[in-house]
C-alpha positions in Angstrom: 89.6 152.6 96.9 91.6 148.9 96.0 93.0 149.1 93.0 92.4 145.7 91.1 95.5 144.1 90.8 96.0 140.7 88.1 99.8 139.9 89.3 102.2 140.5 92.0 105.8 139.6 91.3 107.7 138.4 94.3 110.4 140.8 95.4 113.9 140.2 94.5 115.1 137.7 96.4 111.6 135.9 98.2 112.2 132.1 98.1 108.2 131.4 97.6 107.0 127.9 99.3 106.1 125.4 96.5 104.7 122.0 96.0 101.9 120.3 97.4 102.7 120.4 100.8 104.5 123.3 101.1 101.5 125.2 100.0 98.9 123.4 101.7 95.9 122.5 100.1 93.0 125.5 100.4 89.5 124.4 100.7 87.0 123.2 97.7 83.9 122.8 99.3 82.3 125.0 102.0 81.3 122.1 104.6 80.3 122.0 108.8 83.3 123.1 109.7 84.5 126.3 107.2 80.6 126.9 108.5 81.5 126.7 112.3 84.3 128.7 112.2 82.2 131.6 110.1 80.3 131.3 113.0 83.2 132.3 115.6 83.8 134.8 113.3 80.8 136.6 113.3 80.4 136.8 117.1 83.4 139.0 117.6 83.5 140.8 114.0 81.1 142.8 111.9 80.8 141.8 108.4 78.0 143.1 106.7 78.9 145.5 104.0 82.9 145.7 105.0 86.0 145.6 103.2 87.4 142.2 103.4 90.8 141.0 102.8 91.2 136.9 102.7 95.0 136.4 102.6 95.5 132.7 101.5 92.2 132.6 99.5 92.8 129.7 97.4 90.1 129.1 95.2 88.3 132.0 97.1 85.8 129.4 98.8 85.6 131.7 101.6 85.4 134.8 99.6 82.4 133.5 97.9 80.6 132.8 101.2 81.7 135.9 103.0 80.0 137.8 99.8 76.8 137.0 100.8 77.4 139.0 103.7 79.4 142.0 101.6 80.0 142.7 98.1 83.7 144.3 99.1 85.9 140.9 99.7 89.0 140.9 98.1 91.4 137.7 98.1 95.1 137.1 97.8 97.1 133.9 97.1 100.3 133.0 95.5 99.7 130.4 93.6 98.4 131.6 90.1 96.1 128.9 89.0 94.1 129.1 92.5 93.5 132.4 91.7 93.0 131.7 88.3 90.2 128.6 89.0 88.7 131.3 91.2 88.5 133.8 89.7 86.3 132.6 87.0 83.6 132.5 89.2 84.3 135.8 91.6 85.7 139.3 91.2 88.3 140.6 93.5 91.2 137.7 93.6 94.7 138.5 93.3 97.9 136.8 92.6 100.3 138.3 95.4 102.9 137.0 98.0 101.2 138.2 102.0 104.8 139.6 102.6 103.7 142.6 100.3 100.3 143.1 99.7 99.1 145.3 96.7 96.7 147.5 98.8 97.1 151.0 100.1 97.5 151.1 104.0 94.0 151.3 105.9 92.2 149.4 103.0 90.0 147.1 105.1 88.0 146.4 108.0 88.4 142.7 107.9 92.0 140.7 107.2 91.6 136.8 107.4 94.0 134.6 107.5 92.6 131.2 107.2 95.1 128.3 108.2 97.6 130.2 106.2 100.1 131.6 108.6 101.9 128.6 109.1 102.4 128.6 105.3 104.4 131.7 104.7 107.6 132.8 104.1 107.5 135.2 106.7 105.0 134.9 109.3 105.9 137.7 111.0 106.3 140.2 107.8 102.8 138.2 106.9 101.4 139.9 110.1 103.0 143.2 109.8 101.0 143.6 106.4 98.0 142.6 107.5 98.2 145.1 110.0 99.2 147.8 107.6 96.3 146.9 105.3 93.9 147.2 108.0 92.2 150.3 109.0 92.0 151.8 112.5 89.6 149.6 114.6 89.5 147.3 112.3 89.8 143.1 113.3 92.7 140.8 111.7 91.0 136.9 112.0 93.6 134.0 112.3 93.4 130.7 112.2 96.4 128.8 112.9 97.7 124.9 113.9 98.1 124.2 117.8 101.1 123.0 118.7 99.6 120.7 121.8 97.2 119.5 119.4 97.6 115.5 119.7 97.9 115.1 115.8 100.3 116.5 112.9 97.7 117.1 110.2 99.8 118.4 107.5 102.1 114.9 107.0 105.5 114.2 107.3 109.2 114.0 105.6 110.8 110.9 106.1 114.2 112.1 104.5 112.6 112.9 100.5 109.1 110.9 101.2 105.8 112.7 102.2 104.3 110.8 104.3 100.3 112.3 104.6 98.0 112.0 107.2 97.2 112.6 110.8 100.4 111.7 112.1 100.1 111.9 115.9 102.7 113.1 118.6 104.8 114.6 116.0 104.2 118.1 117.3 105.3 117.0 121.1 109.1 116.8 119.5 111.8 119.2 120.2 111.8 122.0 118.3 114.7 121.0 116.0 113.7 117.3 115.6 110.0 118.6 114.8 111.2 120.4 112.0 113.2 118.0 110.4 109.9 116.3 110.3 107.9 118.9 109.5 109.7 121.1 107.7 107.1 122.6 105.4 104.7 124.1 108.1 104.5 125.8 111.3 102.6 125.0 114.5 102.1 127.7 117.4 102.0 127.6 120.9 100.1 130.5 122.9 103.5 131.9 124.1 104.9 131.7 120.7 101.8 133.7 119.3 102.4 136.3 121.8 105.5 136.8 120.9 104.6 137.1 117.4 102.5 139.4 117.9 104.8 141.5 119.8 105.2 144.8 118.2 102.4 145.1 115.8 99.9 147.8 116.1 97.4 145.7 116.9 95.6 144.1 120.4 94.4 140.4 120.3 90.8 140.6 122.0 89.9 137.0 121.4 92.5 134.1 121.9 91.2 130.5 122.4 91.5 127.4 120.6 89.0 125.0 118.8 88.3 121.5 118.1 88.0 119.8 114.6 84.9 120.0 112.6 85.3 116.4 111.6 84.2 116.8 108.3 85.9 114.1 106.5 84.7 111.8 109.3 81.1 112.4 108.7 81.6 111.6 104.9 82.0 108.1 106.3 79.9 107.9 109.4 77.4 110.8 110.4 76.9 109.1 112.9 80.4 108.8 114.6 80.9 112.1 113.9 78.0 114.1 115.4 79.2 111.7 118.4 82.8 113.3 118.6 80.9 117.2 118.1 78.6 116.7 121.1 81.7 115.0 123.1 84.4 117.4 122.4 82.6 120.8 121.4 81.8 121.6 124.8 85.4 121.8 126.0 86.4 124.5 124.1 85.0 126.5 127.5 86.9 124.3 129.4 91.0 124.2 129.8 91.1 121.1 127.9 90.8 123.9 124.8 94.3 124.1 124.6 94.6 120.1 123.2 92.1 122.1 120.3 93.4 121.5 116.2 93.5 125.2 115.9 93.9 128.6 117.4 91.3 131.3 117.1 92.8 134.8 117.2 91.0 138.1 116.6 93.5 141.1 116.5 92.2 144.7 116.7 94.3 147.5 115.3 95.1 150.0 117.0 93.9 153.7 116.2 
């Protein structure tokens, strides 16, 4: 059984990411692409009726929709008036840090982790919990930036000024010079996925990488954008995958 939990305090010590672009910004409104990457989900991982953990919920907008396909979805965030906003609306949301998550081990079969990796303190702790909370057999789903992806999504420091936007090239930079730019988010490569990886009780059995689901774009031009979906959607089965906005990753934990 979860235990429902209101609050989790940080542990002595955690230095907790804050501020608009330190947290990111989760998503309000379930469009094409939080659609297309349900999708993905579901053709490598059973949902109907499992335990599901969303680590990074936000407002829960994936928690709501993954309801429809089981009333067990728990989700976790840090930032206490996401969960609270959320929470009005759904049962199951949490106010924890993903470096030490308030469930017994072997909880769930389902761990998300929804563009949120590259937001933690600790990616790697982040993992390791995930893992713990996961059952035998069970599937851990990230989504994650690609480094080789042509475009910065999450903005910029220029010294003290944020700079939002799609700023492009930014993740072709040297490590170091990177993240003096970006210093508020992380961007993977394959390798450096792997290596994360390394050591947890858990396979990956899916690794690829996706292209944008250019929602804001259609907002302005339906027309544009169904253009760039029919033009780029079909390289995800190509090599050219690896220019995609994000990588998909489905871990599976050990027994």
């Amino acid at each position: 059984m979860v235990e429902e939990v209101k609050t989790a305090p940080a542990p002595d010590g955690a230095c907790l990411p804050s501020g608009w672009a330190g947290l990111g910004q989760p998503s309000y409104v379930w469009r094409f692409g939080l659609e297309r990457r349900l999708d993905l989900i579901r053709r490598h991982v059973p949902l109907q009726g499992r335990r599901i953990l969303d680590i990074g919920c936000g407002v829960g907008t994936f928690v709501q929709r993954l309801r429809e396909f089981s009333p067990h979805v728990y989700g976790v965030d840090i930032d206490q008036e996401r969960v609270r906003r959320g929470a009005m609306a759904l049962p199951h949301l949490v106010v924890a840090v993903s470096e030490h998550l308030p469930f017994a081990d072997a909880t769930f079969d389902v761990v998300l982790l929804h563009e949120v990796l590259e937001h933690v303190r600790d990616d790697r702790l982040t993992l390791g919990e995930a893992c713990r909370v996961t059952r035998p057999g069970g599937r851990i789903v990230i989504y994650c930036p690609n480094r080789l992806y042509p475009f910065e999504t999450h903005g910029i420091f220029l010294g003290k000024r944020y700079l939002f936007g799609n700023i492009p090239l930014v993740n072709y930079l040297p490590d170091g010079l990177r993240k003096r730019l970006v210093p508020h988010v992380r961007a993977y490569t394959r390798r450096g996925l792997r290596r994360l990886f390394a050591g947890l009780a858990a396979r990956p059995i899916v690794h690829t990488c996706i292209f944008p689901g250019f929602d804001n774009l259609a907002a302005r031009s339906a027309l544009v954008s169904s253009i760039l979906r029919r033009v780029v959607y079909p390289l995800e089965n190509t090599p050219l995958s690896n220019f995609g906005l994000s990588h998909f990753v489905v871990l599976e934990k050990r027994g």
